[in-house]
C-alpha positions as CSV (number, residue, x, y, z in Angstrom):
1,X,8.1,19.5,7.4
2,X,9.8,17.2,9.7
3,X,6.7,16.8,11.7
4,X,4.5,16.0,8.4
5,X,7.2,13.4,7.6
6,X,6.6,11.8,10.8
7,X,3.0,12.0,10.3
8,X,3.4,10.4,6.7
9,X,5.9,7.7,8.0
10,X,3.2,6.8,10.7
11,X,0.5,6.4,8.2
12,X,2.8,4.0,5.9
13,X,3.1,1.6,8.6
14,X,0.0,1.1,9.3
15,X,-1.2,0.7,6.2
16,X,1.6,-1.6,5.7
17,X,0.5,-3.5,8.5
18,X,-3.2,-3.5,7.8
19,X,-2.2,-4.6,4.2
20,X,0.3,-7.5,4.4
21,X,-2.7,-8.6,7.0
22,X,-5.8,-8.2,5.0
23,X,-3.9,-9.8,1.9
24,X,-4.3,-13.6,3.9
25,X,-7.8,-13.1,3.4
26,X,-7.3,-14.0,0.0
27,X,-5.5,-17.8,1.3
28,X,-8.8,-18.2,3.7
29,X,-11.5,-16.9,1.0
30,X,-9.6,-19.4,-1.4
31,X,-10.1,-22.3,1.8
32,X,-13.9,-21.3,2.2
33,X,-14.1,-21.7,-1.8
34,X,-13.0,-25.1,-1.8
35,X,-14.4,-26.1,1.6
36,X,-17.7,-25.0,0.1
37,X,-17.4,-26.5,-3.4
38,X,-16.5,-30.1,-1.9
39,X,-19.0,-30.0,0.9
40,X,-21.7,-29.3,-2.1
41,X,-20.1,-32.0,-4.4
42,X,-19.6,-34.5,-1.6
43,X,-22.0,-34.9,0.7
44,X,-24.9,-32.6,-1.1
45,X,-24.4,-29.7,1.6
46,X,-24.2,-26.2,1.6
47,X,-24.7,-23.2,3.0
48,X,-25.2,-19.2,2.3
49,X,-23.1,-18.1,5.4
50,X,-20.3,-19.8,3.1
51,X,-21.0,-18.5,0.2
52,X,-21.6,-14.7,1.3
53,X,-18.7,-15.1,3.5
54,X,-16.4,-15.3,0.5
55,X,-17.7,-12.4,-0.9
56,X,-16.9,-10.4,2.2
57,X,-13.6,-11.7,2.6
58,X,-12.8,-10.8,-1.0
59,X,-14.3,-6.7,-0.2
60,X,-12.4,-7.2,3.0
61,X,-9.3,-7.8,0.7
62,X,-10.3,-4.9,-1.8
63,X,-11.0,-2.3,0.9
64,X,-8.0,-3.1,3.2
65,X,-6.0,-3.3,0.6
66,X,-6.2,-0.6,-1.5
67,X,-3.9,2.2,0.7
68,X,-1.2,-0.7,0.8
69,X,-1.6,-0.3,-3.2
70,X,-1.1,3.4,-3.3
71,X,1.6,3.0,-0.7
72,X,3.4,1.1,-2.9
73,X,2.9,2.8,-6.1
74,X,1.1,-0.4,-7.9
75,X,-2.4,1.3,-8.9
76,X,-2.8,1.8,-12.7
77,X,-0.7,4.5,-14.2
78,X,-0.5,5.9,-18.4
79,X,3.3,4.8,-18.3
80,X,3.4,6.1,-22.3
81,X,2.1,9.5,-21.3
82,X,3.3,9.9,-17.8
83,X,7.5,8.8,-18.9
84,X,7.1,11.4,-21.7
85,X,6.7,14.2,-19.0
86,X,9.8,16.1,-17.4
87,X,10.1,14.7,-13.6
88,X,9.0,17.8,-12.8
89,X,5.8,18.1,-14.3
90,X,4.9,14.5,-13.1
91,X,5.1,15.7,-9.7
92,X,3.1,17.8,-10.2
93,X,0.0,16.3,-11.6
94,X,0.2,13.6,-8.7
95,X,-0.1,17.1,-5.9
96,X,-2.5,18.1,-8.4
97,X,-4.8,14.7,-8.7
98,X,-4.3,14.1,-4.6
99,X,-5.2,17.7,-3.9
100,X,-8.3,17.9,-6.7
101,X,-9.6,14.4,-7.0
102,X,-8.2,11.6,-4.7
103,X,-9.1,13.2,-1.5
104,X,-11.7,15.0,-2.1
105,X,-13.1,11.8,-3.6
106,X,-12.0,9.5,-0.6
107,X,-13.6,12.1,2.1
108,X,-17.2,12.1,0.4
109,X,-16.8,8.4,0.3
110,X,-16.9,8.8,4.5
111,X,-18.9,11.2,4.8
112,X,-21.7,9.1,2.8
113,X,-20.8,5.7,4.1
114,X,-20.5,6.3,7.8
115,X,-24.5,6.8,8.0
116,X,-24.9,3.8,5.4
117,X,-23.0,1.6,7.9
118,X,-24.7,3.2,11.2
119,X,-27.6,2.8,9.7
120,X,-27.2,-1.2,9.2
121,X,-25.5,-1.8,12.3
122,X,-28.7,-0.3,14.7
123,X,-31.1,-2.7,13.4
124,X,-28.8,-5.4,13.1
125,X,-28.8,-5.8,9.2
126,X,-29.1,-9.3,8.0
127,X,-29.1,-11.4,4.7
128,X,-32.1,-12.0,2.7
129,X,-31.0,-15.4,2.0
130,X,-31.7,-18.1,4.4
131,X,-28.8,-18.8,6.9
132,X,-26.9,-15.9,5.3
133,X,-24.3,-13.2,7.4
134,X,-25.2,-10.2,8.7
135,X,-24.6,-7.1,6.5
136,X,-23.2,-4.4,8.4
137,X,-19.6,-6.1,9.6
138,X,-19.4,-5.4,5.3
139,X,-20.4,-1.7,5.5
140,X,-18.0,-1.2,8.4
141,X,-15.1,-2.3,5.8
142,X,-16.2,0.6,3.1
143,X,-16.1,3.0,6.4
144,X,-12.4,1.2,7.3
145,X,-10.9,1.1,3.8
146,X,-11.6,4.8,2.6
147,X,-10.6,6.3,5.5
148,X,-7.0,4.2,5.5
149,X,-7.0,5.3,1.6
150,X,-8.2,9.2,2.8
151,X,-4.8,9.0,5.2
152,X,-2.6,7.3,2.3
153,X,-3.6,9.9,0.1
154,X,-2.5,12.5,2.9
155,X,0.5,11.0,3.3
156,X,1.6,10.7,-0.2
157,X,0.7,14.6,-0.9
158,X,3.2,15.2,2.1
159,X,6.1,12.9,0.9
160,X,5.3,14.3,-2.5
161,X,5.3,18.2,-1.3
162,X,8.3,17.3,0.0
163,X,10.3,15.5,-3.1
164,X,9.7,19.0,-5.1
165,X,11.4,20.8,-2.6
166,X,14.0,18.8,-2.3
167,X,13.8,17.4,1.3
168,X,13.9,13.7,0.6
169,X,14.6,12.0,-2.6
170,X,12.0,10.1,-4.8
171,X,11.6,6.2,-3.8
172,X,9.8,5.4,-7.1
173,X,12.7,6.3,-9.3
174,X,15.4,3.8,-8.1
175,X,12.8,1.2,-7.6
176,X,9.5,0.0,-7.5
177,X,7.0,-1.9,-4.8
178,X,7.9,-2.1,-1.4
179,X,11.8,-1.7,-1.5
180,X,11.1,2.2,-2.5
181,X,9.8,2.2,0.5
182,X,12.4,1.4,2.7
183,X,14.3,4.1,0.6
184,X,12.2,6.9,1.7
185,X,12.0,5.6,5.4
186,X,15.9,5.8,5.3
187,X,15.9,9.2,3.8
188,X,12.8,10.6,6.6
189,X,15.5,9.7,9.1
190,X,18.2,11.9,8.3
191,X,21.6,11.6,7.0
192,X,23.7,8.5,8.4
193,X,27.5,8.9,9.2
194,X,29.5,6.6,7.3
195,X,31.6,4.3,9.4
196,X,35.3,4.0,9.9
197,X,35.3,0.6,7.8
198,X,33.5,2.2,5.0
199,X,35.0,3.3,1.9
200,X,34.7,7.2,1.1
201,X,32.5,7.5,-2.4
202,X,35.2,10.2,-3.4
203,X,38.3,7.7,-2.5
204,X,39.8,6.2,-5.7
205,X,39.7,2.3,-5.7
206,X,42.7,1.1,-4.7
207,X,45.2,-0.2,-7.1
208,X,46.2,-3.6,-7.8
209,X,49.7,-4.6,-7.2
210,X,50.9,-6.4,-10.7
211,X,51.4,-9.8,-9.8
212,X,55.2,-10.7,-9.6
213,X,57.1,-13.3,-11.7
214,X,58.2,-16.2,-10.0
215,X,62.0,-16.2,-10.5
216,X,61.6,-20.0,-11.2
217,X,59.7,-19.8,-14.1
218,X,62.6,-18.3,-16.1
């Protein structure tokens, strides 16, 4: 298990990585957009590079993206049906929908897109529009993006295999987003000795002396 864990912590950080990254596409797609719109407005230009370039940057942002999303537990739940289920049963149904749908989903998404993309890229796919971009940088990103999500999806089946029995605790119950996160990486690495300067958790607070009179005052 120890082994899988390192696998799984592995895969988080680079998906981490890859998804803090891709998300500044969004600040350069939003640059293009108004570059675009003001050039047009201003001096009568434009052009369909621009234009299809913010649609790639935004599938660039989708694709890369969406294992950083599963990472951090923000895709779409039922909250009302999935808080009315023991903890038990939760887990579960997430080992159930990784193992049945996600990645069996995510692998036929490579297996079907890796000759859509080698396909484009031999014969140097290019827009139909006039000046446009070529096409198969765009197909390379459906290759990239499920085969990040196929390796998420691995590594939350392991982390979750392993919070049913009872190796590491669950990240997702203290917190949300990327401080759980942090949780479970400090939790992969093993127990930490507490130092000299740290309280014991079984110590009793110490007491506070009463504060004395002042013999003055009387």
């Amino acid at each position: 298990m120890k082994l899988l864990l390192g696998f799984s912590r592995a895969v988080d950080a680079a998906n981490r990585t890859i998804g803090r990254a891709a998300s500044w596409l969004i600040l350069v797609a939003i640059l293009v957009s108004a570059g675009n719109a003001l050039m047009r407005k201003l001096f009568d230009m434009s052009s369909n590079a621009w234009l299809e370039l913010q649609w790639q940057l935004f599938g660039a942002v989708f694709l890369l993206c969406a294992a950083w999303t599963l990472l951090t537990n923000e895709h779409i739940r039922i909250d009302i049906v999935s808080n009315a289920l023991p903890k038990r049963v939760r887990d579960g149904i997430d080992v159930f929908g990784h193992v049945v749908f996600l990645l069996p989903f995510t692998l036929v998404m490579i297996v079907t897109s890796v000759p859509f993309f080698l396909s484009s890229y031999r014969v140097d796919e290019q827009s139909m529009n006039a000046g446009g971009l070529p096409i198969w940088p765009a197909k390379f990103l459906v290759v990239a993006g499920f085969v990040l999500l196929f390796l998420q999806a691995l590594s939350e089946l392991i982390k979750r295999i392993a919070i049913m029995a009872g190796t590491i605790p669950d990240p997702h119950l203290a917190s949300e987003g990327p401080a759980a996160i942090a949780v479970l990486d400090r939790s992969a690495i093993g127990p930490q000795v507490p130092s000299a300067r740290d309280p014991s958790p079984r110590d009793p607070a110490p007491l506070e002396r009463p504060a004395s009179k002042d013999s003055s005052s009387l």
